[in-house]
N, C-alpha and C positions, 0 to 999 in steps of 0.2 A: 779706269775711265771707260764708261762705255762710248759704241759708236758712234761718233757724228752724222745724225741725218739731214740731210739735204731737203730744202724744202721750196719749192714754188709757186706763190699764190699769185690765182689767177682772177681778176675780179674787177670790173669796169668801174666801180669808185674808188677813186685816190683813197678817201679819208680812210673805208673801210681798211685797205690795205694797210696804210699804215700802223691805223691801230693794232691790226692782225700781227704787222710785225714786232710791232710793243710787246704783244702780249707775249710771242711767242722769244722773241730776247730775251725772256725773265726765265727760259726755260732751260737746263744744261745739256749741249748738245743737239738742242733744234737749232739749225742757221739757214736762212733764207736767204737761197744763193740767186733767185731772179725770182721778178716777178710779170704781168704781164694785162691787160684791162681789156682784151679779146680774144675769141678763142683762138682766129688766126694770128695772134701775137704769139699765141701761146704755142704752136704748132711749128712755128716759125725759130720762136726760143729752142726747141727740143732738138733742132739740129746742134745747135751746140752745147746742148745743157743737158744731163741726167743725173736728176732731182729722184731723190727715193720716194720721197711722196711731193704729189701736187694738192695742194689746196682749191679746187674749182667749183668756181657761181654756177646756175646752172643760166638765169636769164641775163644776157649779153648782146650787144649788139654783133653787126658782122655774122656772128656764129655763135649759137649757145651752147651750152656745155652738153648738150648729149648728142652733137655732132662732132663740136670738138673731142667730147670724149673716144667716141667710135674712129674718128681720123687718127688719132693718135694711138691706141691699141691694135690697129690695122701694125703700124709702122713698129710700135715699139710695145708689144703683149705682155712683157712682165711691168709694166708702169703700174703705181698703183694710187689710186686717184680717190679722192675724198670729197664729195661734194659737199660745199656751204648753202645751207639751204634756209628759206624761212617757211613760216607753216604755208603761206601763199602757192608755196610749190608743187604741194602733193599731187598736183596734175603729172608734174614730170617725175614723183619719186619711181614708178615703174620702170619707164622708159631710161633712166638713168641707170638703174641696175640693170637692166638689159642688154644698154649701153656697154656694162662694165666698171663701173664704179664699186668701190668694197665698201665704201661706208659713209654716210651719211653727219655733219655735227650742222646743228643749228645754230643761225648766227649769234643769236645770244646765248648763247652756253660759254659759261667759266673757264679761266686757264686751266682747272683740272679736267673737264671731259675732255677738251680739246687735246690733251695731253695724255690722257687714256685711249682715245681716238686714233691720235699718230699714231701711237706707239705699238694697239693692238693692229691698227691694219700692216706697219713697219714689220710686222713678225709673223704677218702671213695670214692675222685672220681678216674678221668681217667686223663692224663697227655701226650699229642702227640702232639711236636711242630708244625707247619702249614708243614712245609718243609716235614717234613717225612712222613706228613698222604698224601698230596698229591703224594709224590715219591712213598707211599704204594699203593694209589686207582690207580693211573698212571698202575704199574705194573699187579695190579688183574687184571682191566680189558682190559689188551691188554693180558694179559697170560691164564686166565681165572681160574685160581685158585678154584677147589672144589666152581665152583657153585651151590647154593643148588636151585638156584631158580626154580622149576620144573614147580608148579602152581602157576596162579596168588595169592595172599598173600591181604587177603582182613581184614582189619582192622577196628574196628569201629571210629567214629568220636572221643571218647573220647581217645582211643588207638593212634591214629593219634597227638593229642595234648600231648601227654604224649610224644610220642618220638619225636619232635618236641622238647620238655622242656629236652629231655634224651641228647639228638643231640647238644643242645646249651651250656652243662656241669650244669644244675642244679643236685642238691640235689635230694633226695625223699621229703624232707621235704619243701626244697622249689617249687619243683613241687607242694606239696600240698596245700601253700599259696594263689600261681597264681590261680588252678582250682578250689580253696576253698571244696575241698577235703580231706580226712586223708591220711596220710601216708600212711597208711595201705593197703587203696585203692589204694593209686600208686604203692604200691608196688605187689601188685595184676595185676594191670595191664603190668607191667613191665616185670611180671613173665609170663603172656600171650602173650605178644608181643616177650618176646624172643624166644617162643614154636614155636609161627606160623612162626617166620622168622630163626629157628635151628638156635638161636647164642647163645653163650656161655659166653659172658659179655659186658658189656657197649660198649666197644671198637671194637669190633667184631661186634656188632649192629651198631656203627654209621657207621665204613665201610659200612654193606650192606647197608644201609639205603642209604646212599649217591650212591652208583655203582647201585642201583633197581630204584632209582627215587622215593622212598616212601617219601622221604621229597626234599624242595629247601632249597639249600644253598646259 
């Protein structure tokens, strides 16, 4: 039996929520241990609750979700949070990953993405349908969104194959396979490659990486 995760959705309509928990009941192993219809409900819940993933809306009253997101990774940095989003939103899909959010599912998406979703952000990665990273990079770069790029961003060749294997959704570990490198070392380089390029996680990196031309897609 694998691990029970823990799950808490966060989301100002009743109906949605319930349905959400229907859906995710049918699932083995997902159990929705609180949930919460504000982001200071939700902020408030976290004192006594630690949920492996949060399911969060991003528009809410009180507090939207890319404040509550930022309050709550202040407090608690290994939380890892999944925002519910519809296409309405791609205003805030930036700002959300900024925030800190790993991954993205849209409200009508089926019990399997949703279930691919948990599972890949539950195991460390990053989770952004095609739809919504392109709706996202569409928007940065015709708006121009906190470009950081000042200087040219000069990477070494081995840095280069590393976000190359970041970009494609591998592991640390299975990045470390492919290069027949250590973990350790990728994650070294990882830690370097985010400094020169000022991003703040996986998700934030493969945007820029994609909007600067540092890698082909």
């Amino acid at each position: 039996m694998e691990k029970q995760i823990n799950i808490v959705i966060v989301d100002d309509h009743a109906i949605f929520r319930d349905g959400l928990k229907s859906v995710l009941s049918q699932i083995p192993d997902f159990i929705v241990i609180d949930e919460a219809e504000t982001g200071k409900e939700f902020l408030d819940l976290l004192i006594n609750t630690k949920p492996d993933i949060v399911l969060l809306d991003i528009s809410m009253p009180e507090m939207d979700g890319i404040e509550a997101t930022e309050k709550a990774l202040v407090k608690y940095p290994d939380l890892k949070i999944i925002t519910l989003s519809s296409y309405s939103d791609h205003v805030y899909y930036y700002k959300m990953i900024k925030a800190g959010v790993q991954g993205f599912v849209l409200k009508k998406s089926g019990r399997e993405e949703l279930q691919e979703a948990i599972n890949t952000v539950y195991n460390g990665g990053n989770y952004f349908p095609q739809d919504i990273l392109r709706n996202l990079l569409f928007k940065v770069s015709h708006t121009g969104v906190d470009s950081i790029l000042n200087n040219e961003i000069r990477l070494s060749k081995r840095e280069t194959e590393v976000l190359q294997l970041i970009c494609q959704g591998f592991t640390n570990n299975e990045i470390a396979e492919k290069l027949y490198i250590s973990p350790k070392t990728v994650d070294n380089h990882r830690t370097n490659i985010l400094s020169k390029t000022s991003t703040k996680n996986t998700a934030h990196l493969v945007m820029f990486a994609i909007k600067h031309h540092l890698i082909e897609v």
